[in-house]
N, C-alpha and C positions, 0 to 999 in steps of 0.2 A: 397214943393217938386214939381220939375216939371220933373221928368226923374225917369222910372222903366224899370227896368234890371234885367235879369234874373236871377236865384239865382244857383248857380255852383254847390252849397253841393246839389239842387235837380233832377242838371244833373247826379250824382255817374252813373250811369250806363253808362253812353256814354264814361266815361274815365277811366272804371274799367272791369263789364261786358264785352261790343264791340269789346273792341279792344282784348280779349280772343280770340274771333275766327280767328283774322288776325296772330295773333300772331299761332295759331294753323297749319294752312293752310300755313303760314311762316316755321314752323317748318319740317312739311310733305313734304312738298314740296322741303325742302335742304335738307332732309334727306336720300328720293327718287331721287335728282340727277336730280326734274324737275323743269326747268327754269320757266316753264308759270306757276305750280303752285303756285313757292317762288313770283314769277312776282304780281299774285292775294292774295297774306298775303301780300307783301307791300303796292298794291292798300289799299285794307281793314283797312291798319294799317293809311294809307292816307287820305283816306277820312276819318276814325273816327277823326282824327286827325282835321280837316277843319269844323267839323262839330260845334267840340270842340270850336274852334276859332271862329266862327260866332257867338255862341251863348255867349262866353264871351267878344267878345269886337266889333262885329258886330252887334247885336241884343237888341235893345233900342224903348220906346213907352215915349216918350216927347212930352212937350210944348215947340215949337219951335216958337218964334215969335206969330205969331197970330194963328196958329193952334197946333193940334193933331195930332203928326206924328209919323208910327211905319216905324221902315227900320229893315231891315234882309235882307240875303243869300249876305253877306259883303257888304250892302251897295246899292244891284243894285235893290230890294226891297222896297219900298216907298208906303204907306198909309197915306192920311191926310183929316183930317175933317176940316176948319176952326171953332175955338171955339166958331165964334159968330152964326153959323149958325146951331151947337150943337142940336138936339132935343131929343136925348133920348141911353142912355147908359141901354144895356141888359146883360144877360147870358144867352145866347145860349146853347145849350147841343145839341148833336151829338149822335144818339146810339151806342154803344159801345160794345165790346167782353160781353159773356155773359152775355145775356140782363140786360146789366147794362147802363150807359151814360158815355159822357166823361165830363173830366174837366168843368168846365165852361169856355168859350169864354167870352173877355171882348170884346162887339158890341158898338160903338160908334156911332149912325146914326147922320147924319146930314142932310140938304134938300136933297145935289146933290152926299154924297158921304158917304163910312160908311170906318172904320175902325173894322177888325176884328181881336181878339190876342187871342190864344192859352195860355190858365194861367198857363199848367202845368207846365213848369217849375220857375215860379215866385212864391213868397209870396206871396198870395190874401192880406195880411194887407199893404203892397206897395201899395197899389192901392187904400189905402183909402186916402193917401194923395194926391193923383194925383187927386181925385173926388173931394175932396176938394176945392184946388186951381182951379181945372175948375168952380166947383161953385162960386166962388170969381169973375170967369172972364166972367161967363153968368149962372143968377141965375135959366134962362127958363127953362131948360132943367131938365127932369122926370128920373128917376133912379129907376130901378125893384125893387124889395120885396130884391134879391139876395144880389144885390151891396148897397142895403141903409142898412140892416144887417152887411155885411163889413165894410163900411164907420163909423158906430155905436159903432165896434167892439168884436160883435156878435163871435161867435164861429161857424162857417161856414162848417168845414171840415167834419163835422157828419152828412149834413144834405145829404138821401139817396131817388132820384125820380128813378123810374124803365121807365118813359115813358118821352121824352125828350118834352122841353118845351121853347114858343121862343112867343113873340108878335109878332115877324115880319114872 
C-alpha cells in the first residue's frame, strides 16, 4: 500500500448535515424575495460542495517516489518527508471541545521537514499498511505506543486521554 485516502462514509456530515443549512438560508432567502440572502444558500451550498471535492479526490498521503507526500485544498497543498531521512512517526492530539482531545494526527518527522494529517476522516487501519511499506523502505525510523498498536491491529478507537500528548 502506498496511498491513503480519506474514507467518504466518515465525511456523512459534510454532504448530509452542511449543506442543511445552505439549503435553508436558500430557501428563506427565495421565499423573502431576497437576492443577497438566496445569493449566501448558494455560496454555502458551494462551498460544502468544494469541500466535498477536495476531500474525495484532492486529498491523498502517499509514497511518492522517494518521499512521503500529503497534498490537499485540490492540489496547491503539498507536505513531504523524504523516506530515507524519516525519523519518527507520532500521534499528536490537540485539546479539544469539552476537555476532551482531538483525533490523533499522523506526524511524520524527518531531519528538515515533518508531515502533519488530521485522521479524522480516514481509517486509522489504512495507515497500517502505509507504516508498513515505509518500514520496508527505512527500517530506522521509531513509531509511538499509538501507531505500533495500529500497525499490530490493536483496537484503537476506545482508547480515551483527557490531557493531549506529543514527544515533539
Amino acid at each position: 500500500m502506498t496511498s491513503v485516502r480519506p474514507d467518504l462514509l466518515l465525511l456523512w456530515p459534510s454532504y448530509t448535515f452542511f449543506p442543511l443549512a445552505g439549503i435553508a438560508v436558500l430557501v428563506f432567502g427565495v421565499a423573502g424575495h431576497d437576492g443577497v440572502m438566496a445569493g449566501i444558500g448558494i455560496g454555502l451550498l458551494a462551498l460544502n460542495a468544494l469541500v466535498v471535492l477536495n476531500y474525495a479526490y484532492f486529498t491523498e498521503l502517499r509514497i511518492d517516489g522517494y518521499e512521503l507526500v500529503f497534498r490537499t485544498f485540490f492540489g496547491a497543498h503539498r507536505e513531504s518527508v523524504p523516506i530515507g531521512s524519516l525519523q519518527r512517526i507520532d500521534a499528536k492530539r490537540y485539546p479539544g471541545a469539552h476537555s476532551g482531545v482531538s483525533a490523533p494526527h499522523f506526524v511524520a518527522h524527518g531531519r528538515a521537514s515533518t508531515v502533519k494529517v488530521n485522521t479524522k476522516p480516514y481509517r486509522l487501519r489504512d495507515f497500517a499498511g502505509l507504516i508498513a511499506t515505509l518500514r520496508v523502505a527505512n527500517a530506522r525510523f521509531e513509531v509511538d505506543p499509538f501507531w505500533s498498536r495500529v500497525v499490530s491491529g490493536e483496537d484503537v478507537t476506545k482508547e480515551v486521554a483527557l490531557t493531549p500528548r506529543s514527544r515533539w
